[in-house]
Wavefront OBJ file of the C-alpha trace (Angstrom):
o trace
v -118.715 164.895 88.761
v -117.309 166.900 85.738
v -119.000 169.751 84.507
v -119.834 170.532 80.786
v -120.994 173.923 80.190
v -122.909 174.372 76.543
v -122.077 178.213 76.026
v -124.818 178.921 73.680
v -126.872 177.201 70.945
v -129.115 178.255 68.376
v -130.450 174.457 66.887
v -133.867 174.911 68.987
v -132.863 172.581 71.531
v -129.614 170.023 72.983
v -131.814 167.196 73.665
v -129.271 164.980 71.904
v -126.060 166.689 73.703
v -127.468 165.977 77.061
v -129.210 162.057 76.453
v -125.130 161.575 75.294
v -123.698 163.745 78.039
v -125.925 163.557 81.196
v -124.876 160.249 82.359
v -121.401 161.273 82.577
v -121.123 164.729 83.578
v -123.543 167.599 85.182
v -124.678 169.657 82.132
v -124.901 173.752 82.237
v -126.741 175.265 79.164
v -126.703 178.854 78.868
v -127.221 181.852 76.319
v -123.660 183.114 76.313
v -122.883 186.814 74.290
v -119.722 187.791 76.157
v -116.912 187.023 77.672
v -118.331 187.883 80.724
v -120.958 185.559 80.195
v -118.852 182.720 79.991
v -116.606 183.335 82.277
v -119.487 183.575 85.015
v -120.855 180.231 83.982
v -118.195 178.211 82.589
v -114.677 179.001 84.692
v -114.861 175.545 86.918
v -115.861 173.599 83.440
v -113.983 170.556 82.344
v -115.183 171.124 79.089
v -116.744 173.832 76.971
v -119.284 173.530 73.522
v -119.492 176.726 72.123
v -120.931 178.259 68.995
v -120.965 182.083 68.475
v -119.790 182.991 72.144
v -116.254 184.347 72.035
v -113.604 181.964 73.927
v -111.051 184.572 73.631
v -107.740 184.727 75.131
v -109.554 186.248 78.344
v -111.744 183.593 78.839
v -109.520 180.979 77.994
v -107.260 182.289 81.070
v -110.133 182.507 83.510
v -110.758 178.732 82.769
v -109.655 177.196 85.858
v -109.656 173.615 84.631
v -110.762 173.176 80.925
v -109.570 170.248 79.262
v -111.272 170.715 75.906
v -113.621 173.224 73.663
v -115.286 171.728 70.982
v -117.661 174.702 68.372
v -120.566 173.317 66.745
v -119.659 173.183 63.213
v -116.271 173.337 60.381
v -114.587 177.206 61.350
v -113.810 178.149 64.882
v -112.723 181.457 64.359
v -114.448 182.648 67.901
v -111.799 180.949 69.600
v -108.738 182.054 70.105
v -106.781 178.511 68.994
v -103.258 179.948 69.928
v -104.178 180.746 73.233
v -106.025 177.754 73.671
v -102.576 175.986 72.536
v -100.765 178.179 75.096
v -102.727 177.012 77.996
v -103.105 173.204 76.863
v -106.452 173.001 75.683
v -107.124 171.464 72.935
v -109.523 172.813 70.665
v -111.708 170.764 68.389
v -114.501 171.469 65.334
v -116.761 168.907 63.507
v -115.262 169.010 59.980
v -116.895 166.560 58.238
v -121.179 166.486 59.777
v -122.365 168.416 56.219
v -119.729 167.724 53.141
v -122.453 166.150 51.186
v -124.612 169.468 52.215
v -122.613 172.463 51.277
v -121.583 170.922 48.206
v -124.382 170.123 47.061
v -125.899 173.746 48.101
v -122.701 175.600 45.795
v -123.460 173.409 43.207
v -127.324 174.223 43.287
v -126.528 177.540 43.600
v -123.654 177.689 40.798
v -126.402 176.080 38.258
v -128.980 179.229 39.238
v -126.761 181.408 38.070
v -125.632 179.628 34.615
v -128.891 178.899 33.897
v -130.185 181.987 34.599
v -132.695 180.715 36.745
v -133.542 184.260 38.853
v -134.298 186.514 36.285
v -136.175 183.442 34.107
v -138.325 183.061 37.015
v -138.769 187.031 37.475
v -139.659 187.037 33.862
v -142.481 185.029 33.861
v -143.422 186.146 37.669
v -143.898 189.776 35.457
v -145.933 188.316 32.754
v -143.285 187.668 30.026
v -142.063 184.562 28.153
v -139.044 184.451 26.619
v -136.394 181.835 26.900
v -133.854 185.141 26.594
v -134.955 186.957 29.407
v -131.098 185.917 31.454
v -129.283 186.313 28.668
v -126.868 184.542 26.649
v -126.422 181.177 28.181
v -123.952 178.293 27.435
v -123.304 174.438 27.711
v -122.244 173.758 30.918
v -119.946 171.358 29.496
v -118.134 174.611 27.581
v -117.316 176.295 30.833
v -114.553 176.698 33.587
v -114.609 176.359 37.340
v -112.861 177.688 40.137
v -112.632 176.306 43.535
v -110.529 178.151 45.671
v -109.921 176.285 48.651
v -109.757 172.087 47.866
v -110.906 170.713 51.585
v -113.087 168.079 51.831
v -115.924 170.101 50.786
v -113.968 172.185 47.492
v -113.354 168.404 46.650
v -116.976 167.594 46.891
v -117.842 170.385 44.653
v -115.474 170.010 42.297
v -116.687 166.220 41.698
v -120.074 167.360 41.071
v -118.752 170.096 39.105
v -116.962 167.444 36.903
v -120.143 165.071 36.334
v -121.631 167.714 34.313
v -118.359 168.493 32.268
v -117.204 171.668 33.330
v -113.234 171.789 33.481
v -112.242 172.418 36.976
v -109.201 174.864 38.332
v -108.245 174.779 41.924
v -106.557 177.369 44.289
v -105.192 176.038 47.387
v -101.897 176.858 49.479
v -101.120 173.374 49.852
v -100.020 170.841 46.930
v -102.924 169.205 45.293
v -102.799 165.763 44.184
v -101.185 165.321 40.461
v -104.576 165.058 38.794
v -106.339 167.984 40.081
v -105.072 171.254 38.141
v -103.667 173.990 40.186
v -102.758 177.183 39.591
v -102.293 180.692 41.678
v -105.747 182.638 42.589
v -104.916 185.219 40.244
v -104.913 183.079 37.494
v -107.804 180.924 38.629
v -109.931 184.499 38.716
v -108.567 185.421 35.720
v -109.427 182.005 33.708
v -113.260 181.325 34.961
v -116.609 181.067 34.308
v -118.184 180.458 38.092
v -115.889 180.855 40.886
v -116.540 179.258 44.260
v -115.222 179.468 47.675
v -114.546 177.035 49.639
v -111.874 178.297 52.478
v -112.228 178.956 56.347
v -112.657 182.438 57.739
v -110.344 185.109 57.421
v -109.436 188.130 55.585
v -110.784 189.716 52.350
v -109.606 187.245 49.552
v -111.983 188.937 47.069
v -111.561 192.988 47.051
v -111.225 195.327 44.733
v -108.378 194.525 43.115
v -109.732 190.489 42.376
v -112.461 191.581 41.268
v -110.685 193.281 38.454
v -108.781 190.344 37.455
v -112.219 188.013 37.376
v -113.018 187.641 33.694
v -115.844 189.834 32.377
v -119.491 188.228 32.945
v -118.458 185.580 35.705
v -119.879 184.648 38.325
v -119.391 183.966 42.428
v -120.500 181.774 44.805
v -119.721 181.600 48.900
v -121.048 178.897 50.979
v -117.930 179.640 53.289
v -117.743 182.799 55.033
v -118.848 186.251 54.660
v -115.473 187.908 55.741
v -113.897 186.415 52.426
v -115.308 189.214 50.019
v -115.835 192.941 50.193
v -119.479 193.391 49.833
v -118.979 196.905 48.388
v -116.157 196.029 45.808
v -118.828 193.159 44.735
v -121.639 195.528 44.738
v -118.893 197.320 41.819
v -118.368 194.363 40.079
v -121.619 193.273 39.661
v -122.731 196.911 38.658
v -119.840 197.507 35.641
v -120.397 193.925 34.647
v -117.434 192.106 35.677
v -119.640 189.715 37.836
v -123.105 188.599 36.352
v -124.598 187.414 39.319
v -123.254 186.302 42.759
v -125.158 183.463 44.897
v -124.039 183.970 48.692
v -124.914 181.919 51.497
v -122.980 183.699 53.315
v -122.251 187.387 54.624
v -120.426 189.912 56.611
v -123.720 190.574 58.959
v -126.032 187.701 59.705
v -128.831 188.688 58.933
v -127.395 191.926 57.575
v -128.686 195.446 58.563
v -128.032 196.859 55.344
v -129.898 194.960 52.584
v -128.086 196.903 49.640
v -126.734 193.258 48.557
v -129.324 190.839 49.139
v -131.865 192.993 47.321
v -129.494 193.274 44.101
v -131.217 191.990 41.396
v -128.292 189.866 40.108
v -127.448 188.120 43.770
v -129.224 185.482 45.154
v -128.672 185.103 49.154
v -129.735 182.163 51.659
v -129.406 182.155 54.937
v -126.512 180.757 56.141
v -128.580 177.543 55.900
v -125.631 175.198 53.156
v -125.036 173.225 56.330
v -128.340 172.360 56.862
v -130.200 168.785 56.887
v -131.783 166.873 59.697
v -129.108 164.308 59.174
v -126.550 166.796 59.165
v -128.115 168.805 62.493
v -128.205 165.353 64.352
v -124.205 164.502 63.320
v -123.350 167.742 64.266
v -124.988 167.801 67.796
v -124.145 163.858 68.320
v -119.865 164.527 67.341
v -119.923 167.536 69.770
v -120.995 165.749 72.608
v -118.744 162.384 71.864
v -115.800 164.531 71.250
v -116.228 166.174 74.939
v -116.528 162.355 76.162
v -113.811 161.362 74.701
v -111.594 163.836 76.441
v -113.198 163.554 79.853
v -112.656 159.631 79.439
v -108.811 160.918 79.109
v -108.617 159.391 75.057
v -107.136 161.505 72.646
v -110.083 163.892 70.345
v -111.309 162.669 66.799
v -110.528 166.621 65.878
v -107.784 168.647 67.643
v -107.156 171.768 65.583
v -104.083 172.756 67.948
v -101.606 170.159 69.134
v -101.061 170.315 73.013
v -98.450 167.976 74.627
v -100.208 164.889 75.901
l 1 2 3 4 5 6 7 8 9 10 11 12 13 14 15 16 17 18 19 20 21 22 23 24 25 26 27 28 29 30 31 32 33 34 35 36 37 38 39 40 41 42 43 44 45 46 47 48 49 50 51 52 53 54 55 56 57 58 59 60 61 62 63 64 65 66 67 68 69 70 71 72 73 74 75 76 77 78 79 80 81 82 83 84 85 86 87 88 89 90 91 92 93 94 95 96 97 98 99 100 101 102 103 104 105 106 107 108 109 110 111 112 113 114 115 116 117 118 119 120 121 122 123 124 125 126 127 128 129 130 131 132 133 134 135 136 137 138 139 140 141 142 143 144 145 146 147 148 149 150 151 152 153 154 155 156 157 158 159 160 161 162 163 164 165 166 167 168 169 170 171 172 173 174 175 176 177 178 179 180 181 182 183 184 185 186 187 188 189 190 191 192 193 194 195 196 197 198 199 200 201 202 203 204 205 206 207 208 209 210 211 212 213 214 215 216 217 218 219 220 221 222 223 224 225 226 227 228 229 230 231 232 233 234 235 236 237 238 239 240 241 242 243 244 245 246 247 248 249 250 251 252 253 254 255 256 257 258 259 260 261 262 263 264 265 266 267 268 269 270 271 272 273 274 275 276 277 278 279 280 281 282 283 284 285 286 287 288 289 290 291 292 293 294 295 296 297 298 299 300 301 302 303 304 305 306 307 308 309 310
């Protein structure tokens, strides 16, 4: 019988993983940190579902027969794709289980901070009333966006964006179709209002040096990942000005140690939580499972992010 190991999972439970996958396979849940840890429980698996346990180029060459890994949600940047290519595995994410979500979560998010809806609130919360208390706002309709990053999810946003009249700017490295307006991220930062992020995991796109180019009194929003901005070059910007607020859903340590940022009275954090509806939670636990399936039935997977000869 094959043998599906679920690395680690923190959704509460993988009661809908295992009514999809126990007919077919034996089933091996675990509470994977290391690569240690999954070595000792996953090197005879067929397949692998992982979500913050590290399938590294170690483990993926202690995997005696592994014919797919598939992570619980959009990035998979704890596995190590190339060696995963290397060996023949294909590796595979769930891009598409929360679109409607995380747009809809930057947009909510973009409006607290041009309506000034945090230090409003605070306002009254200390007693006061005054319609000025965040400031000089203006007409949504007057302002520019930028999304940088125009996946399926920058697109969502950017829709939204439009339906209340803000002109949108995109940053992407790929050509954009004719009607969306692209230009370089150093132009984009230099030419908006709100900017939002909307690009896997990676290195620092926002550091120092973008934050000086961001036009004075903007503002930022990341519902992607932490490792995009430099928490103490934002913690600058928002203290000389150059940001007015910054609404993060995202950040370097989750939850972080040092609460310097999400105690800033100009930043708004949630946690890590854009993704997050039951309808979303039950896609994303329902297209891991069928994706593994798939593979083990010997069909080609929905979502490959590495191409391995057939």
């Amino acid at each position: 019988m094959k043998h599906v190991v679920i690395t680690d999972c923190d959704h509460g439970d993988v009661d809908r993983e295992l009514a999809l996958l126990a007919p077919h396979a034996r089933v091996t849940v675990a509470d994977c940190r290391t690569e240690e840890e999954v070595l000792a429980v996953a090197a005879d698996a067929d397949a692998i579902i992982c979500q913050y346990a590290p399938i590294s180029a170690r483990v993926l060459a202690g995997l005696r027969r592994c014919r797919v890994v598939v992570r619980y949600g959009i990035g998979y940047d704890t596995i190590d794709a190339t060696a995963a290519t290397a060996y023949g595995i294909p590796v595979c994410n769930v891009p598409d289980y929360c679109v409607a979500e995380v747009a809809d979560h930057a947009l909510a998010l973009a409006l607290l901070l041009l309506r000034g809806i945090g230090p409003l609130a605070r306002s009254v919360r200390a007693g006061e009333w005054d319609y000025r208390a965040a400031g000089p706002l203006r007409r949504t309709g007057t302002l520019t966006v930028g999304v940088v990053g125009y996946g399926r999810i920058g697109a969502a946003f950017a829709g939204r964006v439009r339906a209340l009249g803000a002109t949108v700017l995109a940053a992407d490295p790929r050509p954009l179709p004719d009607d969306v307006p692209q230009v370089p991220l150093d132009e984009l930062l230099s030419l908006c209002d709100l900017v939002s992020l909307h690009v896997p995991g990676g290195g620092v796109i926002l550091g120092e040096r973008e934050f000086g180019l961001m036009r004075p009194g903007s503002c930022l929003v990341n519902v992607s990942r932490g490792s995009l901005v430099d928490e103490r070059a934002l913690l600058g910007a928002l203290d000389r000005g150059v940001v007015r607020g910054a609404a993060l859903d995202v950040l370097h340590d989750e939850p972080p140690s040092d609460r310097t940022l999400v105690t800033h009275e100009r930043v708004v954090v949630t946690p890590h939580s854009a993704w997050y509806s039951e309808e979303a939670l039950h896609t994303l636990k329902d297209s891991v499972a069928l994706e593994v399936l798939r593979v083990l039935r010997g069909e080609a997977p929905r979502n490959a992010v590495n191409r391995v000869p057939a």
